[in-house]
C-alpha positions as a Markdown table, in Angstrom:
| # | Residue | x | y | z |
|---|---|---|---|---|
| 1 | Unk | 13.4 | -8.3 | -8.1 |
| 2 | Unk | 10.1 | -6.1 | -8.1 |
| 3 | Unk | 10.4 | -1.9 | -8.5 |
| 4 | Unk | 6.8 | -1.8 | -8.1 |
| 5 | Unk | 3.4 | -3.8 | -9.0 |
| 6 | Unk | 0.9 | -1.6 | -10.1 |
| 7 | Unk | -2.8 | -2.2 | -9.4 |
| 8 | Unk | -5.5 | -0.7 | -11.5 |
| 9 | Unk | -8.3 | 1.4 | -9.7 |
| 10 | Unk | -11.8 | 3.1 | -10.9 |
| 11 | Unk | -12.4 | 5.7 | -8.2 |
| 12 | Unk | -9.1 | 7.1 | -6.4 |
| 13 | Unk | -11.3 | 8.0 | -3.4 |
| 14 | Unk | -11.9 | 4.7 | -2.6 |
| 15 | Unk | -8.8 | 3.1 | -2.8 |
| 16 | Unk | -6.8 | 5.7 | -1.0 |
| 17 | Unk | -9.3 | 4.8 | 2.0 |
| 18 | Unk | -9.1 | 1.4 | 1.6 |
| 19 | Unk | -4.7 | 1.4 | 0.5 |
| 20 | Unk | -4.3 | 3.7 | 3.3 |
| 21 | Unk | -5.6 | 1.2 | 5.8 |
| 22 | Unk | -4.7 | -1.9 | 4.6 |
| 23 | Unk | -0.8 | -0.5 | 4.5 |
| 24 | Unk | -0.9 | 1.1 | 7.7 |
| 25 | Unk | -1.5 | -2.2 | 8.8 |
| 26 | Unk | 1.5 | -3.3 | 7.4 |
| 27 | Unk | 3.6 | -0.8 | 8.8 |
| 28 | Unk | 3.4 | 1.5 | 5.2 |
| 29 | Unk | 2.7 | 4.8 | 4.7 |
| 30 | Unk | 1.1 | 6.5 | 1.4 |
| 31 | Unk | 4.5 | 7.4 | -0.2 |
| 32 | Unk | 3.6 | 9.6 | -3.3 |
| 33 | Unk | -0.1 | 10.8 | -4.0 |
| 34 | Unk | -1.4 | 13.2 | -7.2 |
| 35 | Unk | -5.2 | 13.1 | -7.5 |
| 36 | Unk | -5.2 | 14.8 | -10.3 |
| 37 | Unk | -3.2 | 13.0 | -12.1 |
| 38 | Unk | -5.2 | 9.7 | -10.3 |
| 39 | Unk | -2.5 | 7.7 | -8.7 |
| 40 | Unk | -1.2 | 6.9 | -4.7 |
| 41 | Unk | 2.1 | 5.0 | -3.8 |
| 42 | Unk | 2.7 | 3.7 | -0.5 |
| 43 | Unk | 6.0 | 1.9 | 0.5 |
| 44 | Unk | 9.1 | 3.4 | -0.8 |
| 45 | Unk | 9.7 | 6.2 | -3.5 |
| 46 | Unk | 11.5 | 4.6 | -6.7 |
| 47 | Unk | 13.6 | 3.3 | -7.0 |
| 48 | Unk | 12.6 | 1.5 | -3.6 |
| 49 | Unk | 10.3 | -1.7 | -3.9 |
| 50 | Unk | 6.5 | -0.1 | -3.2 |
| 51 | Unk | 3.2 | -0.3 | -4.4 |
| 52 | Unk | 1.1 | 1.7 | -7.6 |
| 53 | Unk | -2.4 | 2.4 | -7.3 |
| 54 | Unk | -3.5 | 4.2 | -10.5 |
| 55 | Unk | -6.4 | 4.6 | -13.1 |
| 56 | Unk | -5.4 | 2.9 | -16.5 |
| 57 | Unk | -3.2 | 5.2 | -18.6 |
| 58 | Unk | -5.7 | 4.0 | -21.6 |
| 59 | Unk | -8.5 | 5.2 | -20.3 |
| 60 | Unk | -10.8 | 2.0 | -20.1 |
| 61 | Unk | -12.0 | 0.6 | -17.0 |
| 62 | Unk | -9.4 | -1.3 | -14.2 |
| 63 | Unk | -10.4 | -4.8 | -14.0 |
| 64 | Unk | -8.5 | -7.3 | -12.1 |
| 65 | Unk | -6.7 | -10.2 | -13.3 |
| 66 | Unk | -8.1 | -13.8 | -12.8 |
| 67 | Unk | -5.1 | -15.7 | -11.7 |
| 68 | Unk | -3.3 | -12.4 | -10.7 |
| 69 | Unk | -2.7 | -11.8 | -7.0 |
| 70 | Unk | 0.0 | -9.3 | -5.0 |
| 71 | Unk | 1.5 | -11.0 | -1.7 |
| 72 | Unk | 2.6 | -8.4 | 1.1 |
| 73 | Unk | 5.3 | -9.9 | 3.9 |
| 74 | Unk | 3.7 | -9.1 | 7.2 |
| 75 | Unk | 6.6 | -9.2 | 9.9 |
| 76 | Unk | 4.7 | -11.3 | 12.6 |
| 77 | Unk | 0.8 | -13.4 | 12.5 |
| 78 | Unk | -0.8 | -10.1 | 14.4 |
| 79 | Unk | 0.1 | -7.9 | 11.1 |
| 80 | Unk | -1.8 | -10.5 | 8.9 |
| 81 | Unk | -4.5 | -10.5 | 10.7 |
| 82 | Unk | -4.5 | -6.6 | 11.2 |
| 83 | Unk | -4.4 | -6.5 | 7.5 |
| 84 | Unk | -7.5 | -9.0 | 7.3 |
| 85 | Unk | -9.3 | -6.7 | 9.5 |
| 86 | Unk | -8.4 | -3.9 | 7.5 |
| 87 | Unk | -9.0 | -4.6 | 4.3 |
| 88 | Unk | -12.7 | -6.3 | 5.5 |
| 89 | Unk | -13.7 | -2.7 | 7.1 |
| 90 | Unk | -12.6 | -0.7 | 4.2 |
| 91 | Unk | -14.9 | -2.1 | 1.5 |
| 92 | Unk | -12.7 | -5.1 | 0.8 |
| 93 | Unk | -14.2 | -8.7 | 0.4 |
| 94 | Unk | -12.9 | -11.7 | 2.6 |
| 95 | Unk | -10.9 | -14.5 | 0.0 |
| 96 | Unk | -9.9 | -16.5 | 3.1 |
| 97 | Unk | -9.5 | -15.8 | 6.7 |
| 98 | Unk | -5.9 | -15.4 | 8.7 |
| 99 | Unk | -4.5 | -18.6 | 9.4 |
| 100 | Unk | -1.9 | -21.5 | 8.9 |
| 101 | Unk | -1.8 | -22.7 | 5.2 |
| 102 | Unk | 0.4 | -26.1 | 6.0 |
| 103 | Unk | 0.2 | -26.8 | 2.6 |
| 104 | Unk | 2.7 | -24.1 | 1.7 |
| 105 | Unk | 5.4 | -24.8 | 4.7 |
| 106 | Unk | 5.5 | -24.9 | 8.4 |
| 107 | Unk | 4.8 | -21.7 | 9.7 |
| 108 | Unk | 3.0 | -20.2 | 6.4 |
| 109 | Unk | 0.1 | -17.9 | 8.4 |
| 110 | Unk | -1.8 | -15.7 | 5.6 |
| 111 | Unk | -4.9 | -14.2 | 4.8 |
| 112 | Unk | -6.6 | -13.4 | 1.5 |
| 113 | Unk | -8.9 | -10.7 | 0.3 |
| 114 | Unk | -9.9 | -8.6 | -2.8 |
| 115 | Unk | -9.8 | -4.7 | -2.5 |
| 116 | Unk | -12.9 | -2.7 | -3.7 |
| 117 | Unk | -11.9 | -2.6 | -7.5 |
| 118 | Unk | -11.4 | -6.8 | -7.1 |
| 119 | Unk | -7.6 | -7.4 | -7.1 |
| 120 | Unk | -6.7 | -10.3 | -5.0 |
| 121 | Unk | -4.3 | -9.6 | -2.2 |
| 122 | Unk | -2.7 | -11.4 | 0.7 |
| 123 | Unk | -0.2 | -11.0 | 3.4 |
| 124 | Unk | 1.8 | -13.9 | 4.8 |
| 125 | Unk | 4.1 | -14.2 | 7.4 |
| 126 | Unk | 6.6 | -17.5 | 7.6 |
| 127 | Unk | 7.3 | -17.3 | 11.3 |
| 128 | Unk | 8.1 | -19.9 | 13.9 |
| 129 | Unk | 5.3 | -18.6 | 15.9 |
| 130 | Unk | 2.7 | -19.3 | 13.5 |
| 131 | Unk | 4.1 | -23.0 | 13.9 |
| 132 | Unk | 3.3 | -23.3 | 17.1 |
| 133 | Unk | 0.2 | -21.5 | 18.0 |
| 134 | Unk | -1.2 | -19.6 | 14.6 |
């Protein structure tokens, strides 16, 4: 469905440190970088599914959107959790620590934060492991 989401950023710098970690917990790599030009990709390389980190084309400050949010699959409860971690150590801000969120189906294990330029994030994994034990 998606070819890429796009996230807005003020300084480059930062995001790279904090996108760089927060994917490689995820099992991505930075994709497509151009400083210069002030935009990173990590995931695929179009047309494969990945994500945009850029400054606004228009020039005005990045702000994030209330009631927007970008969900990452993690393949098992330990990638969530590494991406918590991540994210928290690389100037992110904690939305809502790794665990089982019943409330959206058995085995829903996620974790929430915001990145330095305050876009919400998450990663979920729907495993039967997160079932059983979290």
């Amino acid at each position: 469905m998606f070819g890429y989401v796009s996230l807005g950023t003020n300084d480059l710098a930062r995001a790279l440190v904090f996108w760089d970690a927060v994917m490689a917990a995820l099992g991505h790599a930075r994709a497509d970088d151009d400083p210069a030009e002030g935009h990173a990709s990590w995931g695929g390389v179009d047309p494969a599914t990945h994500l945009w980190v850029t400054r606004p084309f228009d020039g005005r400050p990045a702000t994030p959107g209330n009631g927007t949010m970008i969900s990452f699959r993690a393949a098992s409860c330990a990638q969530v959790d590494a991406f918590h971690a991540a994210a928290l150590a690389h100037g992110g801000r904690d939305e809502g620590a790794p665990g089982l969120r019943p409330q959206y189906g058995p085995g829903f294990y996620a974790a929430y934060a915001r990145d330095p330029d305050g876009n919400k994030i998450n990663a979920v994994c729907h495993a039967p492991e997160a079932g059983a034990d979290g």
